[in-house]
C-alpha positions, 0 to 999 in steps of 0.5 A: 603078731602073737595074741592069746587065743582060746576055743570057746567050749573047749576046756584048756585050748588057751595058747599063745599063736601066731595071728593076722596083725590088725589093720584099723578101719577108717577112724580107728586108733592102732594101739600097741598092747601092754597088759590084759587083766584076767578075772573070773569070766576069763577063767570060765571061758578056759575052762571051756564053761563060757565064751562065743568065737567070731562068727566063721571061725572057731578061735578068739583072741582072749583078753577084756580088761585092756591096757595099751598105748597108742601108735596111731590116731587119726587126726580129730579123733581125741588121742595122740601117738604115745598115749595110754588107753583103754577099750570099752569091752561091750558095743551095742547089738546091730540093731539097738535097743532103747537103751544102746541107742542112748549110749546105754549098751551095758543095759541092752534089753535085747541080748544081742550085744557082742564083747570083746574078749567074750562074745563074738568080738576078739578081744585085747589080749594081742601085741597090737589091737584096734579101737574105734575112738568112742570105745576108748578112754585115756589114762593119765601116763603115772598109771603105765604100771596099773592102767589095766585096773581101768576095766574091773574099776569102771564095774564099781564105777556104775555100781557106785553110780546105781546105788547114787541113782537108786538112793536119789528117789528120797533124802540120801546121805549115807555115812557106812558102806560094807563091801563084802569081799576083798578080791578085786572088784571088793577093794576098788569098791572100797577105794571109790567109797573111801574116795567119797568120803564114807566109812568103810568097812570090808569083810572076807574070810581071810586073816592073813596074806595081802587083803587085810592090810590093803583094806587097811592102807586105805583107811578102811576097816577089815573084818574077817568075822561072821557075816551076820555079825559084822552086818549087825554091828556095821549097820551099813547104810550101803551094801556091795556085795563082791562075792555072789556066795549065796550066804553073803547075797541073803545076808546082805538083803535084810542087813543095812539100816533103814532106806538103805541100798544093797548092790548085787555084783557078784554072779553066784553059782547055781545049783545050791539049794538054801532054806529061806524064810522069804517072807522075812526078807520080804518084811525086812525090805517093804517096811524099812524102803529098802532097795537091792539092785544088780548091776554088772558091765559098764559103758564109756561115761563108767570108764572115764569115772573109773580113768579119774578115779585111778588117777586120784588113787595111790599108784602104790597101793594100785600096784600092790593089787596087782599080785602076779605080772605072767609074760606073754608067752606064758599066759596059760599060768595066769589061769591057775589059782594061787593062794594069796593072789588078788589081781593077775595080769599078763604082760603083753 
């Protein structure tokens, strides 16, 4: 079969080739491939900056934000020929931790998970691929087109769920929510708030192309002023923070209103240097019981919230997302930025 490989540590060893067809363990599903996302890890590890083969060879078959089709199920297992699925990316390590052993593996505490597509595992990016069923998670059939946002939703999912979690310590009931970005992560963290109800607001640098009117569509209200400006007109009770800049992250720290949450999901780069008056934001936290939290990955209870929560969704606007659609056989351009692109998958 063909699948999209890559050597990790080698800058541009992205290929599509020719490789052993899978042959599922006792209890597994046989799924038949139909599109993997790409975002910025999958960028990384092609740039040759990220990723780790499995152990004996020096290739990996690229690909963790899945969409397929079941071809075979074993009888008990929950999944039936025909239907539409996703896999769990990460699995707990060989030896696990508190927090894997409870079916917390997006928490390992040890480091020695693996991942699909990105740490040790071969990922999802092939015409047929195998899941065991406790990493997999059903998708309403309307959601063919759309399915593989499941992955990129089930991470504001579990940032949505750790703001809940974090505000629960005391009385919570937050009306205002800023996103800051409006890539992919951004506009189905919006999504989910608007799903619960609360006002919106999104801000990113662009005026023009797709984002604002996506943010729009929604129903939520987009921005593409200062940073420090929005954060003080909005006085957002909760902050996720989508794009790891350095500025937004500061920004964000001391900008929502008392008791109010920030969220970390963006990963910044290292390397640059600010100057900051630390005892400002320290002040700022302390006394208004403020609370930030990091949060990244998720495990299968996030999938399943991100699996009901597509299904809710306008399949329209989740296909307007969905900017670019690569074929297989030229996967390699699904690596190269384009203006205006927001979410880029390859057609398997």
């Amino acid at each position: 079969m063909r699948a999209l490989t890559v050597r990790p540590g080698v800058k541009g060893s992205v290929a599509v080739r020719d490789v052993p067809d899978p042959v599922p363990a006792v209890g597994d599903l046989l799924v038949q491939g139909l599109a993997v996302g790409v975002c910025g890890t999958d960028r990384e590890i092609v740039r040759g900056e990220y990723g780790w083969a499995p152990p004996g060879r020096d290739w990996l078959v690229l690909g963790h934000e899945s969409l397929g089709r079941v071809r075979q199920a074993p009888p008990g297992s929950g999944f039936s020929a025909g239907d539409l699925v996703a896999g769990v990316v990460r699995r707990p390590d060989p030896e696990p931790c508190g927090a894997c052993a409870r079916g917390e593996f997006d928490m390992c505490r040890n480091g020695r998970y693996t991942e699909r597509g990105i740490k040790e595992v071969d990922g999802y990016g092939a015409q047929m691929w195998c899941v065991e069923p406790d990493y997999a998670v059903k998708l309403e059939p309307h959601l063919e087109r759309v399915g593989v946002l499941v992955e990129p939703t089930s991470v504001v999912a579990k940032a949505w769920e750790q703001v809940e979690r974090v505000g629960a310590r005391s009385w919570f009931e937050p009306h205002r929510v800023l996103v800051t970005g409006a890539g992919p992560i951004g506009l189905l963290a919006a999504l989910l708030g608007v799903q619960r109800g609360l006002e919106v607001h999104v801000l990113d640098r662009v005026t023009e192309g797709p984002k604002p009117s996506l943010v729009r569509e929604l129903g939520a209200i987009y921005h593409a002023k200062d940073a420090e400006e929005v954060i003080s007109d909005v006085c957002p009770d909760v902050i996720i923070e989508a794009t790891g800049a350095n500025e937004l992250v500061l920004a964000s720290l001391t900008g929502t209103s008392p008791y109010g949450v920030v969220c970390l999901t963006g990963v910044s780069p290292v390397g640059r240097r600010m100057t900051v008056d630390a005892g400002a934001v320290n002040r700022e936290i302390v006394l208004q019981n403020d609370a930030v939290v990091g949060s990244v990955n998720a495990n299968l209870r996030h999938y399943g919230q991100a699996a009901d929560a597509l299904a809710k969704a306008d399949v329209s606007w989740l296909e307007s997302m969905i900017t670019r659609r690569v074929p297989r056989e030229r996967a390699s351009e699904a690596f190269t930025p384009q203006p205006d692109a927001i979410k880029v998958i390859i057609e398997l």
